[in-house]
C-alpha positions as CSV (number, residue, x, y, z in Angstrom):
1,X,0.0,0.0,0.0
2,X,1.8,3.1,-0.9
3,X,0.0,6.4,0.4
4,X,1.3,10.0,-1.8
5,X,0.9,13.5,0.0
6,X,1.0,16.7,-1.8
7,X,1.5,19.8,-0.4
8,X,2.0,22.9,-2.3
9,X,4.6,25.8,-1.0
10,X,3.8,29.1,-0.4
11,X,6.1,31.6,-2.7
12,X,7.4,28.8,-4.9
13,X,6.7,27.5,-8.2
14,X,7.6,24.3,-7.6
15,X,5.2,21.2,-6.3
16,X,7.3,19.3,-3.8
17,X,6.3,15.6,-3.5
18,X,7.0,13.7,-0.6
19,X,6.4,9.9,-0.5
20,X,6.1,7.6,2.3
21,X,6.2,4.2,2.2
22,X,5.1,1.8,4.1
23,X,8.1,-0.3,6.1
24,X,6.8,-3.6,5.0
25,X,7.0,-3.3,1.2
26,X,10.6,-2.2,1.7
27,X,11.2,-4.9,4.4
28,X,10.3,-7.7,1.9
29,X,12.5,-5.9,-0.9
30,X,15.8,-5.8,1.5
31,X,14.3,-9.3,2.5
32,X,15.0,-10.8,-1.4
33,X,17.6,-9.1,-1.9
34,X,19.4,-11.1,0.7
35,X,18.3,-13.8,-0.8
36,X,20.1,-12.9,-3.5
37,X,23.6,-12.5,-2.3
38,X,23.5,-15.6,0.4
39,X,22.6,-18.0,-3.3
40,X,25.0,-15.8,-4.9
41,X,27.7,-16.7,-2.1
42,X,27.2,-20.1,-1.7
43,X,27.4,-20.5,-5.7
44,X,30.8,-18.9,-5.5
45,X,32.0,-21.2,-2.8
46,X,31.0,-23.8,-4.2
47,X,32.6,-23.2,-8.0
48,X,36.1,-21.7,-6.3
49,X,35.8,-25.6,-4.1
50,X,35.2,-27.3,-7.6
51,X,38.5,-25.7,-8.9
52,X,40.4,-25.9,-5.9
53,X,39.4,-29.8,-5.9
54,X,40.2,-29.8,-9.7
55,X,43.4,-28.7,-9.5
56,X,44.7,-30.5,-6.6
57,X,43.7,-33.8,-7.8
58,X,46.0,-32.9,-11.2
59,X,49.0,-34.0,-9.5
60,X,48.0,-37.0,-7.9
61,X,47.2,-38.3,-11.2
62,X,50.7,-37.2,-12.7
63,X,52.1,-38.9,-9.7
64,X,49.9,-41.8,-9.9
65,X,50.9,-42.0,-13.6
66,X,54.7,-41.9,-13.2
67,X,54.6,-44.3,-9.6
68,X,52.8,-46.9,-12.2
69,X,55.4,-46.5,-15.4
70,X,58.1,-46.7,-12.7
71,X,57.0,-50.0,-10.8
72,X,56.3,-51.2,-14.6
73,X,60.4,-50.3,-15.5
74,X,61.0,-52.4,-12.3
75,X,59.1,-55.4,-13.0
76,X,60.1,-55.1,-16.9
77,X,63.9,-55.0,-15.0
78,X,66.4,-58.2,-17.3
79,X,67.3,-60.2,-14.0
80,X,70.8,-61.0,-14.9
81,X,73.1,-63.7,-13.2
82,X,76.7,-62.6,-12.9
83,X,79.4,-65.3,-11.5
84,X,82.8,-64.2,-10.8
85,X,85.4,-63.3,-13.6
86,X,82.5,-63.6,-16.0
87,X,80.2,-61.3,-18.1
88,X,76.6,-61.3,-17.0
89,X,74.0,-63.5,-18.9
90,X,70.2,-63.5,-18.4
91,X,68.4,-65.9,-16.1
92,X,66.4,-68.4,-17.6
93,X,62.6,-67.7,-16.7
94,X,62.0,-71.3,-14.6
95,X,62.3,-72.6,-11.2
96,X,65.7,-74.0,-10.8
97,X,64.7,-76.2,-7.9
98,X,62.5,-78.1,-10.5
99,X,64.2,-81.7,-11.9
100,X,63.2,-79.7,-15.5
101,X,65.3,-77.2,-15.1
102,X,68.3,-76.8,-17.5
103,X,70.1,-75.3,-14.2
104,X,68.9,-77.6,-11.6
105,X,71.7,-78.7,-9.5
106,X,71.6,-82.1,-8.5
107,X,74.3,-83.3,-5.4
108,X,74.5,-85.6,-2.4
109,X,73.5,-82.0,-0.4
110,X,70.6,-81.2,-2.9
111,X,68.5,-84.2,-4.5
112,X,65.9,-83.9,-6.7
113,X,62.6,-82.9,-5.3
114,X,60.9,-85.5,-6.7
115,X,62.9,-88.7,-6.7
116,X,60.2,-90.6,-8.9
117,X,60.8,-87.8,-11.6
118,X,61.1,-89.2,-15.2
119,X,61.7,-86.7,-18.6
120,X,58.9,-86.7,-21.0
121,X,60.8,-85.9,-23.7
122,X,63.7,-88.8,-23.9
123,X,65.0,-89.1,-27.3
124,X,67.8,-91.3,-28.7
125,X,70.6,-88.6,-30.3
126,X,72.0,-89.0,-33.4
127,X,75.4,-90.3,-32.5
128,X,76.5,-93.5,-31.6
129,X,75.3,-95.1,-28.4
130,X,76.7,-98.1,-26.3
131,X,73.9,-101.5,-27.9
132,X,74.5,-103.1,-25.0
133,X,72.1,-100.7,-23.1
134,X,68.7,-100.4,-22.6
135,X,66.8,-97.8,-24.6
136,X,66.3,-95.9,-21.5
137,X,70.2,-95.4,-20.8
138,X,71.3,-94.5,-24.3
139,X,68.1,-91.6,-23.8
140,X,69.1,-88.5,-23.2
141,X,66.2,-85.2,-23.1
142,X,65.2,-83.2,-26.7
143,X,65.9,-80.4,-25.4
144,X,70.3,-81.0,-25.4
145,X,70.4,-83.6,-27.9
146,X,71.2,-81.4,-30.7
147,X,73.7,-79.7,-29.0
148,X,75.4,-83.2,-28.5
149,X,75.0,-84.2,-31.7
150,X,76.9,-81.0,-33.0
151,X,79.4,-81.8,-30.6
152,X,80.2,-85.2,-30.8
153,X,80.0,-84.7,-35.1
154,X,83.0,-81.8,-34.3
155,X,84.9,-84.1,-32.5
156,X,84.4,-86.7,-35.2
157,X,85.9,-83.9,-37.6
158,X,88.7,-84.1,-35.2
159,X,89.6,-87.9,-35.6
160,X,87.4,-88.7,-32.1
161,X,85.1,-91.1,-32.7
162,X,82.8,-90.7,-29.3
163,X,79.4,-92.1,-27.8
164,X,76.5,-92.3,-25.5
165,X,78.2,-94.6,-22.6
166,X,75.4,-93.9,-20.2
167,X,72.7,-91.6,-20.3
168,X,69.2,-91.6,-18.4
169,X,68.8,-93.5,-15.6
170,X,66.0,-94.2,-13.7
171,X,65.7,-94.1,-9.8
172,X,66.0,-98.0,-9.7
173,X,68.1,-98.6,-12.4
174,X,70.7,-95.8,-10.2
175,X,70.2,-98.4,-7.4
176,X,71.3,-100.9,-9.2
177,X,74.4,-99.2,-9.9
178,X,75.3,-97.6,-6.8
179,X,74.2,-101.3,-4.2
180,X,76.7,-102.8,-7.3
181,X,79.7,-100.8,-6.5
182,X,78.6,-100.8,-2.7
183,X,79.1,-105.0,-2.8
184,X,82.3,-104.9,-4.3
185,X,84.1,-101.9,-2.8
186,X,82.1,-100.8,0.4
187,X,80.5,-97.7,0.6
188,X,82.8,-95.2,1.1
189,X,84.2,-95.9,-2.5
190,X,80.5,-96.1,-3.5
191,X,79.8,-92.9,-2.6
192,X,82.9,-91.5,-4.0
193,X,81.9,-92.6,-7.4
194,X,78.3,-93.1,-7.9
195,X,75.4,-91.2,-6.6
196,X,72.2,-92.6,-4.4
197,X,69.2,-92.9,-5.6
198,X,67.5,-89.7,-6.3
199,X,70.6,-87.9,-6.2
200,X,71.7,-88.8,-9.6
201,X,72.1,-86.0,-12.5
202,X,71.5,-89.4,-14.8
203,X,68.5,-89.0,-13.7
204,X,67.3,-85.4,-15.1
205,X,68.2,-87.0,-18.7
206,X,70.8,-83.7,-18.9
207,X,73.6,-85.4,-18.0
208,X,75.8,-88.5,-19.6
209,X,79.0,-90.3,-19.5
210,X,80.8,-89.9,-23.0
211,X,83.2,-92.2,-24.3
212,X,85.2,-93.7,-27.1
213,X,83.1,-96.0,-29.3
214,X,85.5,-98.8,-29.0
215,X,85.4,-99.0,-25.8
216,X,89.3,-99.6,-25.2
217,X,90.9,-96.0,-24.7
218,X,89.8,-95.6,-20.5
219,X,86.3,-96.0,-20.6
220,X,84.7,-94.5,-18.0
221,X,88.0,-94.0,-16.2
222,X,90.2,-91.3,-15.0
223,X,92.6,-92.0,-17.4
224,X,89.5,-90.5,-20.2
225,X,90.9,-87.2,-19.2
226,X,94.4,-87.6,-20.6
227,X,93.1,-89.1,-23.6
228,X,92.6,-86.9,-26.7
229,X,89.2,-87.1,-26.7
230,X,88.9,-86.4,-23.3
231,X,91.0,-83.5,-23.4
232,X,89.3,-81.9,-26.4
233,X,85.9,-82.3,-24.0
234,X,87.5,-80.7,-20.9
235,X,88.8,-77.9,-23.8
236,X,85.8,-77.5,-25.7
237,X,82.2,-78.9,-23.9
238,X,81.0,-75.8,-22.8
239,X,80.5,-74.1,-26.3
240,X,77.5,-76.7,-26.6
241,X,76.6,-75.5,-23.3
242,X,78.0,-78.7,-21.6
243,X,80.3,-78.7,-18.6
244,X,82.5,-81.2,-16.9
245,X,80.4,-81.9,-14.0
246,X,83.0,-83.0,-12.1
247,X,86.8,-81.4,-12.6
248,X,89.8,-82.6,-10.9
249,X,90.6,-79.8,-8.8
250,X,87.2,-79.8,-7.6
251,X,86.3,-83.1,-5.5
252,X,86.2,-81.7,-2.1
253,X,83.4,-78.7,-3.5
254,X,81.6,-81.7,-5.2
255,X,81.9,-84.4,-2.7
256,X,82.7,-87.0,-6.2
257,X,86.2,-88.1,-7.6
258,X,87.6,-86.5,-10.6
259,X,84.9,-87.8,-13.3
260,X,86.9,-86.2,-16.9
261,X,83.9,-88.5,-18.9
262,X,80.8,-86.9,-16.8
263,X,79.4,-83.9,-18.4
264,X,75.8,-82.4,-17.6
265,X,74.3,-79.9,-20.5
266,X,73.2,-76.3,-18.9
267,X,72.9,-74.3,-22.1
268,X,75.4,-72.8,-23.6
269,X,74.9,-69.2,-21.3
270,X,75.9,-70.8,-18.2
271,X,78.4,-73.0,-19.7
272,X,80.5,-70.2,-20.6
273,X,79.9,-68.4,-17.5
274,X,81.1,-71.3,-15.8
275,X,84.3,-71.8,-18.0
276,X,85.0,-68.4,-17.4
277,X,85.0,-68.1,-13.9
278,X,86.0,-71.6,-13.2
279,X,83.1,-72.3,-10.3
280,X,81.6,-75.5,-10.4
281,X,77.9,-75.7,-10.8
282,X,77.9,-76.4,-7.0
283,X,79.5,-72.8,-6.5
284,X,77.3,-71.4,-8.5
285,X,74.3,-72.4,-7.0
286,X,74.1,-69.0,-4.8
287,X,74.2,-67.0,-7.5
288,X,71.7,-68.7,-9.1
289,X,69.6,-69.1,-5.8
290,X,70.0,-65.1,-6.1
291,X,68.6,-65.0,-9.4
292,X,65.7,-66.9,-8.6
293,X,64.8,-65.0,-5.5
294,X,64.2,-62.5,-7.9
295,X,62.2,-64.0,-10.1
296,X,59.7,-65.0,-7.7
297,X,59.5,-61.6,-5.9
298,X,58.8,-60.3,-9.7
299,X,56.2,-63.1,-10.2
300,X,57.7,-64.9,-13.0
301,X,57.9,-68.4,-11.6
């Protein structure tokens, strides 16, 4: 309700209006009006709290982003196996306490995990073989045999004519052999030269005793290593990837005697590792107990 007054003034021309309002109109107008500015307010807040939250969650992304590539780099890290005195090579992506391992070490201190194991993949190699053997022992696995045929057809090239003596045994046919040398010679000769059962590298199908076809030239017999043969083996085995298993200088480290006609295939990698720094695969068992440490903690095995 808006009441107007006018009242003229004496000796003027001019009509002076005065207007009064009534409060409550201009109550409820102040009234919306700060209604107004509290909306007005709270929108502001609430856009600067939207950027603010905007810009702070920009870096924990970035951070995010670059904590993610760098655990990938680490997981995506070669895990390398370095022996002494030789150059680093990269660790084969399996679990060297398995009897399928190419590294597995096999020893009167560490026997195979499953004594019953048997190869699947037995083959007869392409070289000659002793006849008087059963299928079984003149077996060796796929996965060396053509390594050992390229090596025993080099030493042919050489004027060495050489053969399977023994390859895979089985558990029992190792107890055969060990209670054998038991009953002649007791057992502290036993277990100088021939392994218990379930301790035998024989038994992987990675390892075999080589020897002259003939059979005459120090078969299976210390004197192998002075032969020709024997010495081109202890000279040249590990560019196939095999190794003497068991050197001379070596016997106390591998609890066996000097075996120059034993050699055990670990790829050719290790094999020159090993030849370079001169450990035995029993020495190098901590660096490869290192290497697969770290394959576990990356989840690889």
């Amino acid at each position: 309700m808006l009441n107007i007054a006018i009242h003229p003034v004496v000796g003027s021309d001019v009509t002076s209006v005065t207007c009064w309002c009534i409060l409550k109109p201009m109550q409820m107008k102040r009234s919306k009006t700060g209604l107004y500015f509290v909306l007005a307010l709270i929108l502001a807040i609430a856009l600067g709290w939207f950027v603010f939250a905007q810009q702070a969650a920009a870096p924990t992304k970035t951070s995010t982003k670059a904590t993610t590539q760098k655990t990938s780099t680490t997981v995506q890290k070669k895990i390398e196996v370095t022996l002494p005195g030789a150059s680093p090579i990269e660790a084969r992506v399996e679990d060297y306490h398995e009897p399928t391992s190419l590294w597995v070490v096999v020893s009167k201190t560490y026997p195979l995990s499953n004594d019953a194991y048997r190869p699947t993949d037995l083959v007869l190699p392409g070289i000659p073989q002793r006849k008087d053997k059963s299928q079984d022992e003149r077996s060796v696995r796929q996965v060396i045999a053509p390594d050992l045929v390229a090596m025993v057809n080099d030493a042919k090239a050489q004027g060495y004519d050489l053969m399977v003596g023994s390859g895979f045994r089985s558990k029992e046919l190792q107890s055969v052999y060990y209670n054998s040398i038991l009953k002649a010679s007791g057992q502290a000769v036993a277990d100088k030269q021939s392994a218990l059962p379930g301790k035998s590298e024989h038994q992987t199908g990675l390892a075999l005793d080589i020897a002259y076809t003939d059979m005459g030239n120090c078969y299976i017999e210390v004197c192998f290593g002075s032969t020709p043969a024997g010495k081109w083996i202890a000279a040249n085995s590990y560019k196939y990837g095999f190794i003497v298993r068991y050197p001379e200088d070596k016997t106390e480290i591998t609890q066996y005697q000097y075996e120059p006609w034993h050699i055990r295939y670990v790829g050719k990698p290790l094999a020159q590792a090993l030849h370079d720094s001169g450990l035995t695969l029993d020495e190098a068992r901590p660096y490869l107990e290192k290497a697969r440490d770290a394959l576990l903690t990356a989840h690889k095995i």
